[in-house]
DSSP file (Angstrom, degrees, kcal/mol; ACC not computed):
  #  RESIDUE AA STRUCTURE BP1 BP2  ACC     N-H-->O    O-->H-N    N-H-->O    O-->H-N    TCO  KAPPA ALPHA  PHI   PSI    X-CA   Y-CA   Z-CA
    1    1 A X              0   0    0      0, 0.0     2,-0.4     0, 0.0     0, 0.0   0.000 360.0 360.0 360.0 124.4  -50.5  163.2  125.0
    2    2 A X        +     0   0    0      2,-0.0     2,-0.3     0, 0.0     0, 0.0  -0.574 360.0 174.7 -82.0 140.1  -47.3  160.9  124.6
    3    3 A X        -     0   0    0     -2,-0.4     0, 0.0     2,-0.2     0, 0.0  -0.842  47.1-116.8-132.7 156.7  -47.0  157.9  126.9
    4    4 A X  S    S+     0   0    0     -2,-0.3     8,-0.7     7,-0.1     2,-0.2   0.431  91.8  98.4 -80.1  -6.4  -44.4  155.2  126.9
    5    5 A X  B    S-A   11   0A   0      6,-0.2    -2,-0.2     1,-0.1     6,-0.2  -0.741  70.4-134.1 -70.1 142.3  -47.5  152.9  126.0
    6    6 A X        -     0   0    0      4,-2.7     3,-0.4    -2,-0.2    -1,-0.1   0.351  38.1 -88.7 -28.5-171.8  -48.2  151.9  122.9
    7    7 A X  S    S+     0   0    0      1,-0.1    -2,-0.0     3,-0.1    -1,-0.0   0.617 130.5  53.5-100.6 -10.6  -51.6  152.0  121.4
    8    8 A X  S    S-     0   0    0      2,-0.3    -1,-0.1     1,-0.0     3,-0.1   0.130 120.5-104.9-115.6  46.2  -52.0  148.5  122.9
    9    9 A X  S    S+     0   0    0     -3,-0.4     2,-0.2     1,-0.2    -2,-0.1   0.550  84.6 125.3  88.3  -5.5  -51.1  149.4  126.4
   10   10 A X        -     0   0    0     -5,-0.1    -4,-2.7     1,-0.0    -2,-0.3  -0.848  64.9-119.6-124.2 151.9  -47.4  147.6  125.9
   11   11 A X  B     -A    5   0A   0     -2,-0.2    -6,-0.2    -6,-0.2     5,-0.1  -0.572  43.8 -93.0 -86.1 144.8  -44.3  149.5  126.5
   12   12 A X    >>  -     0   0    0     -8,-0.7     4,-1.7    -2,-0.3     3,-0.7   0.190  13.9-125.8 -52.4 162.9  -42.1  149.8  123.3
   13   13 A X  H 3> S+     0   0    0      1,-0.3     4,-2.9     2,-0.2     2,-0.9   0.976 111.3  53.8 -73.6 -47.8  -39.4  147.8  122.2
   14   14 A X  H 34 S+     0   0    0      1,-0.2    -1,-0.3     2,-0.2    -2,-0.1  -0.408 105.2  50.2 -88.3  63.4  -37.1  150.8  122.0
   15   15 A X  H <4 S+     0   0    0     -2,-0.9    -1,-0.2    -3,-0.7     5,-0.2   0.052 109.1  57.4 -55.3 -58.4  -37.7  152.1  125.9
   16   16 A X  H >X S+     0   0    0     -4,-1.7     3,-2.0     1,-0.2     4,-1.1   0.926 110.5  45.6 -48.2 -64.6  -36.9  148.3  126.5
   17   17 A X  H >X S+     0   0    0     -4,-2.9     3,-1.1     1,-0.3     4,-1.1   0.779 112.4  48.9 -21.2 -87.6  -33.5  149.2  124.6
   18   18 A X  H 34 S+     0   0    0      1,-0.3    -1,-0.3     2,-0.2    -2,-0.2   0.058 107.4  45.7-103.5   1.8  -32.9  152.0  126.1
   19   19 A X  H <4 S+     0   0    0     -3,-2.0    -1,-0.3    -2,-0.4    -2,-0.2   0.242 115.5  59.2-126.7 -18.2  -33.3  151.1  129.9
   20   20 A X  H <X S+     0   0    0     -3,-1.1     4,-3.6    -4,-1.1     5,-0.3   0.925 108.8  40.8 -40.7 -75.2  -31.1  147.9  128.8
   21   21 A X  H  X S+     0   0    0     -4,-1.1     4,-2.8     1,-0.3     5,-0.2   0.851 118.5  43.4 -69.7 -33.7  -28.7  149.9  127.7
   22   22 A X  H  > S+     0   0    0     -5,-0.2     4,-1.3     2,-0.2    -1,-0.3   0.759 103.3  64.0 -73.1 -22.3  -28.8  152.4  130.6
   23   23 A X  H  4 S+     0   0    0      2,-0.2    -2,-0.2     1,-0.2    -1,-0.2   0.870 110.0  45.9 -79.1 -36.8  -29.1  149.8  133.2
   24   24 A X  H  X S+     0   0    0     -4,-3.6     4,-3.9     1,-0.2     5,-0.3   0.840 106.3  54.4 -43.0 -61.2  -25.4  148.8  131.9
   25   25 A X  H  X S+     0   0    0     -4,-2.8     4,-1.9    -5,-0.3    -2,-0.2   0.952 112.2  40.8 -53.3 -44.8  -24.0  151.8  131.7
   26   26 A X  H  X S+     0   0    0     -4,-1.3     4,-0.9    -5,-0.2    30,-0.2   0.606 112.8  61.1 -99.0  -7.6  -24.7  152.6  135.1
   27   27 A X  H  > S+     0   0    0      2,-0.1     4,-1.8     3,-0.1    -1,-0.2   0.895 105.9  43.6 -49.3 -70.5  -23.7  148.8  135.8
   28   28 A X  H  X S+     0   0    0     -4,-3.9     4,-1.6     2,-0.2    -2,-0.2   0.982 121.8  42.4 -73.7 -58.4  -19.9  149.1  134.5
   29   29 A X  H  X S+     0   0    0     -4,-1.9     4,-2.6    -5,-0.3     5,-0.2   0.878 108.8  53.1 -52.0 -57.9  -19.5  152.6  136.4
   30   30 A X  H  X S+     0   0    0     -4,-0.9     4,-1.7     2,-0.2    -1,-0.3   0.723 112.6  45.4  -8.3 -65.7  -21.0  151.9  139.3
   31   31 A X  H  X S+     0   0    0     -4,-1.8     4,-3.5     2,-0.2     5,-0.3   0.975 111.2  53.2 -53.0 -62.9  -18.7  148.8  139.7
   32   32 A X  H  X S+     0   0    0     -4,-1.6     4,-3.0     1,-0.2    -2,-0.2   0.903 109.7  46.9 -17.9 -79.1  -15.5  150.7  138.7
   33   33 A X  H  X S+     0   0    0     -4,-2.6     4,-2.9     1,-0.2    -1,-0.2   0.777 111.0  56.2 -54.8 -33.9  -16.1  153.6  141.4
   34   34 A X  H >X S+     0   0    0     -4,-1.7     4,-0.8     2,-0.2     3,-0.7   0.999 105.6  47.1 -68.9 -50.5  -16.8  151.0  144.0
   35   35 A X  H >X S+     0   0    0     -4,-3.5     3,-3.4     1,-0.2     4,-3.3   0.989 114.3  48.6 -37.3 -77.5  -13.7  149.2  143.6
   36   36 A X  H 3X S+     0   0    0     -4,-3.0     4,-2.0    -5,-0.3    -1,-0.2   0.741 108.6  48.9 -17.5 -58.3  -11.9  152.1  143.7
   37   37 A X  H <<>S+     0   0    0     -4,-2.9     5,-1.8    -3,-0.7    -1,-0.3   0.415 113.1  51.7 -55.3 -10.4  -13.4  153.5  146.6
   38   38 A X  H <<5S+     0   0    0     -3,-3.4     3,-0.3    -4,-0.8    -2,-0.2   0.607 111.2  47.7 -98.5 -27.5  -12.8  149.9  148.3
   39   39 A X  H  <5S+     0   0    0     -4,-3.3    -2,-0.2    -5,-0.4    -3,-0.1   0.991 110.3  47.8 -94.2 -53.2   -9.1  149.9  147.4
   40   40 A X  T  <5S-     0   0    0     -4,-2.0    -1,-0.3    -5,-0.3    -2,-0.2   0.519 107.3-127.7 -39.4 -16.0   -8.4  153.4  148.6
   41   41 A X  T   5 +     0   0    0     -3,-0.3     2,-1.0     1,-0.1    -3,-0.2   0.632  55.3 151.8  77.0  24.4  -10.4  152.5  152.1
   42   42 A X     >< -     0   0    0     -5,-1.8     4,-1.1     1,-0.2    -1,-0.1  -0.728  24.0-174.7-125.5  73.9  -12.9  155.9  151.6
   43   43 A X  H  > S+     0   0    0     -2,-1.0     4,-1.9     2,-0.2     5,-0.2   0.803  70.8  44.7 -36.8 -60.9  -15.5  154.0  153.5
   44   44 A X  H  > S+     0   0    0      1,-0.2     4,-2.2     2,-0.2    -1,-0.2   0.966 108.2  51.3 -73.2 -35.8  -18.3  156.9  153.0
   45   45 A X  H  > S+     0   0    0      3,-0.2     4,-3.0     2,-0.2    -2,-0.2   0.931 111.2  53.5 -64.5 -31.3  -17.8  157.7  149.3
   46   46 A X  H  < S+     0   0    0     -4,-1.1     5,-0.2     2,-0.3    -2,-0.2   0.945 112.4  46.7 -56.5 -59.5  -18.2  153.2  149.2
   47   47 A X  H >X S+     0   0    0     -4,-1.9     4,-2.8     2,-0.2     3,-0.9   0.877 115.7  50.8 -63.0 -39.8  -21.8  153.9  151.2
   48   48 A X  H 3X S+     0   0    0     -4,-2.2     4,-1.2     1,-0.3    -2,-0.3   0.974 115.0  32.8 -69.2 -65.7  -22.5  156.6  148.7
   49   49 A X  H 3< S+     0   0    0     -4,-3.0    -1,-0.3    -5,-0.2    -2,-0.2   0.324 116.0  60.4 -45.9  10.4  -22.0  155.2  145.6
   50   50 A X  H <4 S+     0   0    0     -3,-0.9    -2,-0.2    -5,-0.1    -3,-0.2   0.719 122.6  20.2-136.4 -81.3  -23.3  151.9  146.9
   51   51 A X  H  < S+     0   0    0     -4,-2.8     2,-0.5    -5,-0.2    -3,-0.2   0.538 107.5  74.8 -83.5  -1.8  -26.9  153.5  147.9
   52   52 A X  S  < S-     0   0    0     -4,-1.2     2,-0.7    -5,-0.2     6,-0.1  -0.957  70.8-147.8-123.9 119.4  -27.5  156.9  145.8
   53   53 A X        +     0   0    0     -2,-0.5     4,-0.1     1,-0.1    -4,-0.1  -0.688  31.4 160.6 -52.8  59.8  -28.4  156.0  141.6
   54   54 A X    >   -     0   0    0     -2,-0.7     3,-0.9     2,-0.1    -1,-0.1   0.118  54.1-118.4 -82.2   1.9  -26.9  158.8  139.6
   55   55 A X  T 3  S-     0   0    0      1,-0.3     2,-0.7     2,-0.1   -28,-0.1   0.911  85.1 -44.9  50.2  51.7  -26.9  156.4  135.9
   56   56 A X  T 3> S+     0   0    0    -30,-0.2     4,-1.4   -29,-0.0     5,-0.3  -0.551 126.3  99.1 123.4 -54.8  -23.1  156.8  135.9
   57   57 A X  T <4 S+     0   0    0     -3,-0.9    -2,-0.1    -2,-0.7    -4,-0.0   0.347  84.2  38.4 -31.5 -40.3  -22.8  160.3  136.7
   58   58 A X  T >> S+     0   0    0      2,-0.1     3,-4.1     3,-0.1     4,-2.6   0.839 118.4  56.5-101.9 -75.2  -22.1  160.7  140.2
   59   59 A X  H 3> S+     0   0    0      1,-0.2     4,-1.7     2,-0.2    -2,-0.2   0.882 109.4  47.9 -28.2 -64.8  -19.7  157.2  139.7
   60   60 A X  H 3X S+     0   0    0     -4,-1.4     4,-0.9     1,-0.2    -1,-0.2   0.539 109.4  50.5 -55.5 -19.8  -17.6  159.0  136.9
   61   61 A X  H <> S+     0   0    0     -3,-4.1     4,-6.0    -5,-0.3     6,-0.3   0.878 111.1  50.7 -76.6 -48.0  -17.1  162.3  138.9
   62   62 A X  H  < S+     0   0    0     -4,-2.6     5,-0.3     1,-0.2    -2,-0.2   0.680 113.8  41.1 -72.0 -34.9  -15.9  160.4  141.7
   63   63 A X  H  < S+     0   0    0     -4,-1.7     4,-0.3     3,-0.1    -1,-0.2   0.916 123.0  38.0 -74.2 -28.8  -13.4  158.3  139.8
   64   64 A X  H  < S+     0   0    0     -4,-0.9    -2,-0.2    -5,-0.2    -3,-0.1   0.889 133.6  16.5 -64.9 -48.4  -12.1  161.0  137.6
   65   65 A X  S >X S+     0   0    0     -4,-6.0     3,-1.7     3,-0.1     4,-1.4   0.861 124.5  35.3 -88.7 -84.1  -12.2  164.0  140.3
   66   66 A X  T 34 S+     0   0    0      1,-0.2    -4,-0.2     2,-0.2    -3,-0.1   0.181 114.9  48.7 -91.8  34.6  -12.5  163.1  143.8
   67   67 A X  T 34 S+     0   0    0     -4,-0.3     4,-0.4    -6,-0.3    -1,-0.2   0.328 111.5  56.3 -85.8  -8.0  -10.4  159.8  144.2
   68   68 A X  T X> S+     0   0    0     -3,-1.7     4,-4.2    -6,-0.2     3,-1.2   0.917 110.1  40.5 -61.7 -69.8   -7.8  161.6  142.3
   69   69 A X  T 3< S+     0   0    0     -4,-1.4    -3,-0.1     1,-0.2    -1,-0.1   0.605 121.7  43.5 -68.8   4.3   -7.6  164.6  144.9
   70   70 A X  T 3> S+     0   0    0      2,-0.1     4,-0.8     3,-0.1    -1,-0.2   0.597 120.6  42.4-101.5 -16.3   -8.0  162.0  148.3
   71   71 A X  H X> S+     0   0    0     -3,-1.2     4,-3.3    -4,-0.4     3,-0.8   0.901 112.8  50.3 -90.2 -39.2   -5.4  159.4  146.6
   72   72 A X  H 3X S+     0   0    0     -4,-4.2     4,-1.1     1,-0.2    -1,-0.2   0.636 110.2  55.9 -63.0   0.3   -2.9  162.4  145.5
   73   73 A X  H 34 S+     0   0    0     -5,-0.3     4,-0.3     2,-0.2    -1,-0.2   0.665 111.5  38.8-108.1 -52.1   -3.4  163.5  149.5
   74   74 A X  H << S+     0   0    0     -4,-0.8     3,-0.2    -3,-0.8    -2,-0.2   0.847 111.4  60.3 -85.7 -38.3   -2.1  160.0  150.9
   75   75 A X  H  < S+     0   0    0     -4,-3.3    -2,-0.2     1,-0.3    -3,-0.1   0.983 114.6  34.8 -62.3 -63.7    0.6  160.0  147.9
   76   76 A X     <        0   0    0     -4,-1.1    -1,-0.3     1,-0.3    -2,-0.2   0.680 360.0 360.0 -66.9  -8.7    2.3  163.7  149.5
   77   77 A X              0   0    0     -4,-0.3    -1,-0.3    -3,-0.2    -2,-0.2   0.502 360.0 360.0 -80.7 360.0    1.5  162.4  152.7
């Protein structure tokens, strides 16, 4: 069976690496989307990104898709 342990019980260097690197990623987006959502005022998308962990995913939709279709909304308005 494969385990993130080693054969002496310690977790590998490259896991370490890789939860590093992920912790970042999902660091820089995360930030991004909030701002975004803070500058637009869209008070529940804020709460949402703010409290649900998607590793970027969720952040990246949200700037690309839906703060495009709520900001192009205020812009015709």
């Amino acid at each position: 069976m494969n385990t993130v342990l080693g054969a002496s019980g310690q977790i590998s260097a490259g896991l370490i690496v890789l939860l590093v690197i992920l912790a970042l990623w999902s660091t820089v987006w995360k930030g991004l989307a909030l701002w975004k959502a803070a500058r637009l005022r869209q008070t529940l998308w804020f709460v949402v990104l703010l409290v649900i962990n998607t590793a970027g995913v969720l952040e990246i939709l949200y700037i690309y898709i839906f703060s495009k279709r709520r900001a192009g909304s205020i812009a015709r308005a």
